[in-house]
Every structure is written in C-alpha cells, then in structure tokens.
C-alpha positions as CSV (number, residue, x, y, z in Angstrom):
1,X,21.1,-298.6,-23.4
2,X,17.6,-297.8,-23.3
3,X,15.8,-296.5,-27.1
4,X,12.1,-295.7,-26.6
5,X,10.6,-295.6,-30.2
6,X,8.8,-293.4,-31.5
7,X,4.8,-293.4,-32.1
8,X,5.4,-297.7,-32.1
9,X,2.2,-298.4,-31.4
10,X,1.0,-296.5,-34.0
11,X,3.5,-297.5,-36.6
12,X,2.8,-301.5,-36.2
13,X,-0.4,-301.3,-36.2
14,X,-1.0,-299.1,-39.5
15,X,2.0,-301.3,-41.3
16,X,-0.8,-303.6,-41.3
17,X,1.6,-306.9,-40.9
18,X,1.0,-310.1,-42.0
19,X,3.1,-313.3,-40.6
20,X,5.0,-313.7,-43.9
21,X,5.7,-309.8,-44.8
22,X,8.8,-308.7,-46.1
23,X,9.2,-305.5,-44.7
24,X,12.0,-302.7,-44.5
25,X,13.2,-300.7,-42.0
26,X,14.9,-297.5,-43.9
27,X,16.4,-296.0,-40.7
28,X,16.9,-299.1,-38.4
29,X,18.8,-296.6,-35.8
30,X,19.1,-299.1,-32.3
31,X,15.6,-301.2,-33.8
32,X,13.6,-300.1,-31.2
33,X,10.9,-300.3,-34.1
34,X,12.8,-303.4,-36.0
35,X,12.5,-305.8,-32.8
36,X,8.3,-305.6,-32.8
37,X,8.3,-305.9,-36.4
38,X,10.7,-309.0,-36.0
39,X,8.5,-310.4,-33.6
40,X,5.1,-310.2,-36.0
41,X,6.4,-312.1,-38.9
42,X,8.1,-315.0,-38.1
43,X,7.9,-316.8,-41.5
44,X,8.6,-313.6,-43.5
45,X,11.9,-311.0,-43.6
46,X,13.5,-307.9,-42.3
47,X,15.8,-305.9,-44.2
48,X,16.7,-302.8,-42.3
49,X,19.2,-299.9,-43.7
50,X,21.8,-298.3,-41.9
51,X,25.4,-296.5,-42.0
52,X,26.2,-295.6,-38.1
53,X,28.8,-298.3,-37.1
54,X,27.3,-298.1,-33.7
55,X,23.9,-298.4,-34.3
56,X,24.8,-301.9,-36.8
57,X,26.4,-303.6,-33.9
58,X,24.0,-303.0,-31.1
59,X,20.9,-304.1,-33.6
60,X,22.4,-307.2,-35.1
61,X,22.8,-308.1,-31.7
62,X,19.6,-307.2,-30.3
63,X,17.5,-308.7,-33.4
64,X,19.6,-311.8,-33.3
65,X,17.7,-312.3,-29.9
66,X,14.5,-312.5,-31.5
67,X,14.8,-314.6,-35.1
68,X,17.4,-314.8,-37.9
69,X,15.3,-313.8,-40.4
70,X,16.9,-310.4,-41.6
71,X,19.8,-308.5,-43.0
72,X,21.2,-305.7,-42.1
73,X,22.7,-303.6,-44.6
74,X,25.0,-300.9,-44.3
75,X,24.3,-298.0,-46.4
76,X,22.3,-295.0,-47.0
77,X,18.5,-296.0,-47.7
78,X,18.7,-293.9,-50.7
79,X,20.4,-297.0,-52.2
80,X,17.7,-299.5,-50.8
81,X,16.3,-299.9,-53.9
82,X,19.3,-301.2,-55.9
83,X,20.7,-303.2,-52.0
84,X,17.7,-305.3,-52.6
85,X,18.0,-306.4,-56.2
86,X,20.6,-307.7,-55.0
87,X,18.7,-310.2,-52.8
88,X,16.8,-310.8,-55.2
89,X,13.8,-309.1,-54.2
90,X,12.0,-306.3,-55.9
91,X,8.5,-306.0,-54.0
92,X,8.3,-305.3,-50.5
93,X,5.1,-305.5,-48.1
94,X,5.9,-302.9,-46.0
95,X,8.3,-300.2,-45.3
96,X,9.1,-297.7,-42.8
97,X,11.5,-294.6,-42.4
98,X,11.9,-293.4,-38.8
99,X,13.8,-289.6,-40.0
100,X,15.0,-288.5,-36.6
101,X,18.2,-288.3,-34.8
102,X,18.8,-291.0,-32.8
103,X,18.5,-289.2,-28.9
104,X,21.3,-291.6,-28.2
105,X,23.7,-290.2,-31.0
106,X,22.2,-286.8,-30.0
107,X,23.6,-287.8,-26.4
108,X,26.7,-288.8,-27.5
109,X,28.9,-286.2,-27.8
110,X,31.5,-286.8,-29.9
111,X,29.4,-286.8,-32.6
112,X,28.8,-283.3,-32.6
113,X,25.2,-283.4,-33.6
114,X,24.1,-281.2,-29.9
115,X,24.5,-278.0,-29.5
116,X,24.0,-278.9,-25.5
117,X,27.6,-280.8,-25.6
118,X,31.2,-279.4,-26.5
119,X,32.7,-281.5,-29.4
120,X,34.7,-281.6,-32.4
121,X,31.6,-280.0,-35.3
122,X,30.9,-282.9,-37.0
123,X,27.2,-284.4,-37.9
124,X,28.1,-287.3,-39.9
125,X,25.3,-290.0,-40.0
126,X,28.2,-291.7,-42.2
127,X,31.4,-291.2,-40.6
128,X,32.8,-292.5,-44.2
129,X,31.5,-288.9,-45.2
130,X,34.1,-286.7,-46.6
131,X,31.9,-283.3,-45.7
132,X,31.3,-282.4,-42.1
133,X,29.6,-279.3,-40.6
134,X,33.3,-277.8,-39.6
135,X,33.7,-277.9,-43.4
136,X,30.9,-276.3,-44.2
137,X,30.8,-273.4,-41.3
138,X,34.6,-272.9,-42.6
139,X,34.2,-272.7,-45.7
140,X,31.1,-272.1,-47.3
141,X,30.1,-268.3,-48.6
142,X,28.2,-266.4,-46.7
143,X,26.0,-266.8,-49.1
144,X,25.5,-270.3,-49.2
145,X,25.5,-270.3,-45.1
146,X,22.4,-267.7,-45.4
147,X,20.3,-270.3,-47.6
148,X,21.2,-273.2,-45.9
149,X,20.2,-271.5,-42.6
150,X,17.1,-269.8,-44.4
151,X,15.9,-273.0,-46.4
152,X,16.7,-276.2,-43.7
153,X,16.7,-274.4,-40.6
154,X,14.0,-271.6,-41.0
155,X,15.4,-269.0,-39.4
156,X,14.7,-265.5,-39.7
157,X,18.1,-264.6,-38.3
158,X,19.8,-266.5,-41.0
159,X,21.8,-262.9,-42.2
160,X,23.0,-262.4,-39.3
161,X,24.5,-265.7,-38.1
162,X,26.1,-266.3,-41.5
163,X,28.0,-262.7,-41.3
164,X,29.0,-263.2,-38.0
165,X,30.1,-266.7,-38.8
166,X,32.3,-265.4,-41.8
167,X,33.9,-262.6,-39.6
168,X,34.8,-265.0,-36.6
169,X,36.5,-267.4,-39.1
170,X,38.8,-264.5,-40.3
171,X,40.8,-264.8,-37.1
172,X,40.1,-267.9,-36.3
173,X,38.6,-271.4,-37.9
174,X,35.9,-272.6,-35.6
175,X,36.5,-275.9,-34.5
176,X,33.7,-277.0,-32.0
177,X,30.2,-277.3,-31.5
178,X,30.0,-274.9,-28.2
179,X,32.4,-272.6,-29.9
180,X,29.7,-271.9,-32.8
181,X,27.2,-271.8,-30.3
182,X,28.5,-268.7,-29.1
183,X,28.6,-267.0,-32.3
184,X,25.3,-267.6,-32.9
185,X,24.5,-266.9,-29.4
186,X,26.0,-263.3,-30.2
187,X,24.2,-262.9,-33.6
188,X,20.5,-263.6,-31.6
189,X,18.5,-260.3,-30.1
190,X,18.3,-261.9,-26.2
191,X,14.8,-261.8,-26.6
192,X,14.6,-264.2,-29.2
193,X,17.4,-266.2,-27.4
194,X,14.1,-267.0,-24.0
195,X,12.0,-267.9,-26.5
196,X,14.0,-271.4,-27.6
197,X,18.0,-272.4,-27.7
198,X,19.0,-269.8,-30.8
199,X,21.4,-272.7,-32.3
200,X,18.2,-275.6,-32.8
201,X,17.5,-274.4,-36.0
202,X,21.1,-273.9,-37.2
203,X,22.1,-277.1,-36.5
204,X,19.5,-278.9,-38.0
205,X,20.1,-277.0,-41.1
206,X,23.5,-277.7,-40.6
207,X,23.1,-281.7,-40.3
208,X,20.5,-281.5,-43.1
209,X,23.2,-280.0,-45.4
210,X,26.2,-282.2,-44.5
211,X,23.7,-285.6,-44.9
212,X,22.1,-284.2,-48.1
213,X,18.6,-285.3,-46.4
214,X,16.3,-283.8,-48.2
215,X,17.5,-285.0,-51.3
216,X,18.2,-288.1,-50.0
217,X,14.6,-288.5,-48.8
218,X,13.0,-287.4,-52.0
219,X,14.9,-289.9,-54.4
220,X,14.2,-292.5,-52.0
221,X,10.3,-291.9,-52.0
222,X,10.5,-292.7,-55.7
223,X,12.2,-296.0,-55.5
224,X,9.9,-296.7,-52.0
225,X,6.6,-296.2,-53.7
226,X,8.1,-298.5,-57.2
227,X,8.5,-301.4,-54.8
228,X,6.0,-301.5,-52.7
229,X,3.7,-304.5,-53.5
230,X,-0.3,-304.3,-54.0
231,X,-1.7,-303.7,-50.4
232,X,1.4,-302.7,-49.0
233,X,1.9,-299.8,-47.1
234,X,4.8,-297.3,-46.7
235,X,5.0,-295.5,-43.3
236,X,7.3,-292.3,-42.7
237,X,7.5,-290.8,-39.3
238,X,9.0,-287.0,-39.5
239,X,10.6,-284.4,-37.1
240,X,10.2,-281.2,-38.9
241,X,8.1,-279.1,-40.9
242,X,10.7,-279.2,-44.2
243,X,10.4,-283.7,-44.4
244,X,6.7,-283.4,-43.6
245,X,6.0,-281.2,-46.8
246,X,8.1,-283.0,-49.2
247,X,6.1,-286.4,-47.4
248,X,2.7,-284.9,-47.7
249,X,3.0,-283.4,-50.9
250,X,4.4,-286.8,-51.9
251,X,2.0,-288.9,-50.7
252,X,-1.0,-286.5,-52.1
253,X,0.1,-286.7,-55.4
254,X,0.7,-290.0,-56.0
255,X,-3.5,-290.5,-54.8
256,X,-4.7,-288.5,-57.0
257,X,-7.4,-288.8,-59.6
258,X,-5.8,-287.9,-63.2
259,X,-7.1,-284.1,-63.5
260,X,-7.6,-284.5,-66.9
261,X,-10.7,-286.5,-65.8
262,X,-11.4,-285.4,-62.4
263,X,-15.1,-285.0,-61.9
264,X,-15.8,-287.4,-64.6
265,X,-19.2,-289.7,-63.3
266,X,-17.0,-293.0,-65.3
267,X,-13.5,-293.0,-64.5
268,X,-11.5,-295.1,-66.2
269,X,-9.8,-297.8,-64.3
270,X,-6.4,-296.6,-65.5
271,X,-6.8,-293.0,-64.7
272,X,-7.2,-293.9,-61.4
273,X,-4.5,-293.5,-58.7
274,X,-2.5,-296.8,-57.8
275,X,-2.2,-295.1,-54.1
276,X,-4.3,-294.3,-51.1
277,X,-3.9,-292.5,-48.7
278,X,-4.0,-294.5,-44.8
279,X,-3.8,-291.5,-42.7
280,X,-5.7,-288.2,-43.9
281,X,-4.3,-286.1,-41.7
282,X,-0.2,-286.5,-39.8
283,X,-1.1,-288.5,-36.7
284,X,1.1,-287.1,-33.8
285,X,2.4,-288.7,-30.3
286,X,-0.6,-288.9,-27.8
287,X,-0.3,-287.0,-24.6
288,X,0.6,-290.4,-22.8
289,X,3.4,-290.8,-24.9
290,X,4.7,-287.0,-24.7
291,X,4.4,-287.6,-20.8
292,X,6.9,-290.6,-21.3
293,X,9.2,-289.9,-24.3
294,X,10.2,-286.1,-24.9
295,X,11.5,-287.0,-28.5
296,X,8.0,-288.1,-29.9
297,X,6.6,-284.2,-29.3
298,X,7.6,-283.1,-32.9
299,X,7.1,-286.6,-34.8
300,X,4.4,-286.3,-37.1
301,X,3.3,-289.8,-39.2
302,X,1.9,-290.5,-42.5
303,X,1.1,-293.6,-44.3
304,X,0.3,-294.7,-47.5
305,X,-0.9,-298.1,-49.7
306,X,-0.2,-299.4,-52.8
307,X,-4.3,-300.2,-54.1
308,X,-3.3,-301.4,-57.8
C-alpha cells in the first residue's frame, strides 16, 4: 500500500517541532504525515483522530514501527477536544488536519466515494453513519438537492441535475455510483461535459453533505485554536475552494487588531490578537511535487500560531 502525503515537507517543517511536542494529527488517514511527525519527537506524543476501520488498523501498525508514544482514537476530530480531556491533556503544541479523501479510499470502490468506479452510493467516512449519499439522492427535495449541489459542489447546473435526479427516482430508486453518473451525465450540455468529468462537483457536494464537513470543520477550529498552547501552531491543508474560505477567514480573524483600536500609535497589550498568522498567503504543492503526486494539485496550506 503506497500513501504519498501531501505537501509533507512543507507541513513538518512549518509545525515547527520540538523533540517533546505533543502534537495532533486530526485526519491521521494511513499516517503518511503521522510517521515523520513520530519520528521528530521522540520524548513527546501523538494523538491522531480517526473513524475509517481501515485506515486505524494499517496506522497503528505502521506507527507501532517507529515509537509507542501515541494513541489513536477513533472518532470524528470534531470531538478531539473533549477525547483529550480525557487524557488529561488540554494544551497541545501542534496540530494538523489533512481534509482530503484518502486516494486510497477514493480507489477503493466499494466505498462509493468515485464517480470512476461502479459501487453501492455510499460516502461514509464513518461507516457507523446512519445517512449515506443513496439516502440523500433518494430522498431529499429537489430542493434541498439544488442547494446542496449549488452551495458544496458549486455547480452552475445544480437545477438541472436535481430535476433530473427526482424524475429518474420516480420509476426507479438509484442505487449506484455509475448509475447516478449517468443521470447527471444526461443533465450536462456535452460541451460542458469536455471541459471536466460533469459528476466531480456533485459528488463532492454529495460527500460533504452526508459527513456534515463543513460544519464539522468549523466547530472544530474553535476547540483547535482554545487548545493550542503559546507558540504552537495549527496547520490545515485543504482540497477545495469552500474549506479554504471558512480556513482563511478563520485564521484572519482570530489575528486581528481589535477595530475598536486599530490605528491607535499605543495599543494595549490586551487588545491585541493572541494569533499570528505563519503563512500570508495558502502555499500550494511545488511543481516537483505535482510531477510526482497528482492529489497535491488542489491542496492549498495555511498555518497559524498561538503568540499569547
């Protein structure tokens, strides 16, 4: 099994790790960026978050090879916050959250997160989930299939795949991934179907709705930025436009100067921002990279530090 991480370079160097840091890894996926953290502190601790059985296995086993200091913990990282307390530990040095698909789970498909393979529509990061995307393509208004295909995926077809979805499902309930393909395939002008594969976007809207990600991701920002520890740094690398604004904006806000005394020549210590940010600008893959690992051509990361 071979997991090239993402911008890792990058990411271990701007974590700025010390030998004792206690760092999390939000989305520890197959630790492709877990096992060089693991290595760089080898007198401090891992925690990394996860809820794909498969993913679990194959990283306890692979971080196991390096040291024994960390835990894995199975569940969503919006818990992270309250998992930890249970430790014991409230303070972290550094964190990271990797947001994209695994390209292995994306390859595996049974999973249903492709639109490339035929397979039961599911998209479940946690198969413990009760809501899966054949629920939602079956049952959801049109409606409410037109916003989440307007708001997650961005598409400016959204209308038409949700009418055509509704209509299909009157004679029949659509069961696999290949099978919605095709209606959207036959809601797409075939010009627009060239340009890129018409069912990207509605599958990522799609998977964003049946995970609750955005959500997810905003609620666990808040508890991130409450526990990270003076000089500690929060990295996030993102795979669409929709993360990187609520990331960005984020990030932003939490450095600013109080704008009830913005522009003053004496600020006063407490008016200042507890936050700085580490990256001005979302650094992308370089070319090298983009050469070697196809996946890293829409990651975009930012990173923050806790100042006081």
């Amino acid at each position: 099994m071979i997991h090239k991480p993402v911008l890792l370079d990058e990411v271990i160097e701007l974590l700025n790790l010390k030998d004792n840091s206690v760092v999390v890894d939000m989305t520890l996926g197959f630790a492709g960026h877990s096992s060089e953290i693991l290595k760089r502190i080898k007198n401090g601790y891992l925690f990394a978050f996860d809820q794909d059985e498969e993913a679990l296995t194959y990283s306890r086993n692979k971080l196991s090879t390096i040291g024994d200091n960390f835990s894995i913990i199975d569940s969503n990282f919006v818990y992270a916050k309250e998992k930890l307390n249970e430790f014991g530990v409230d303070h972290v040095d550094s964190i990271l959250y990797d947001l994209g698909v695994s390209s292995l789970q994306l390859d595996e498909d049974y999973r249903g997160f492709s639109y490339r393979f035929d397979a039961p529509l599911d998209m479940r990061m946690d198969q413990d989930n009760k809501l899966d995307a054949k629920i939602v393509v079956n049952t959801y208004s049109y409606d409410a299939l037109k916003k989440i295909f307007k708001e997650y995926g961005e598409s400016k077809l959204s209308s038409s795949i949700a009418r055509n979805i509704v209509k299909y499902r009157e004679t029949k309930k659509i069961e696999t991934t290949l099978e919605l393909v095709e209606i959207i395939k036959s809601s797409v002008p075939y010009k627009e179907r060239v340009k890129k594969h018409p069912a990207k976007q509605i599958f990522q809207a799609l998977r964003i709705e049946v995970n609750r990600e955005l959500e997810v991701l905003k609620k666990s920002l808040d508890n991130s930025l409450s526990m990270i520890g003076v000089g500690g740094r929060i990295a996030v690398i993102t795979f669409h436009s929709l993360e990187d604004r609520i990331v960005k904006h984020k990030f932003n806000k939490v450095c600013e100067v109080d704008p009830l005394v913005k522009g003053l020549p004496n600020i006063p210590e407490d008016k200042l921002p507890d936050f700085r940010l580490v990256t001005k600008k979302g650094i992308k893959a370089s070319s090298l990279e983009l050469q070697d690992n196809n996946r890293s051509h829409s990651a975009v990361l930012r990173v923050i530090e806790r100042i006081k």
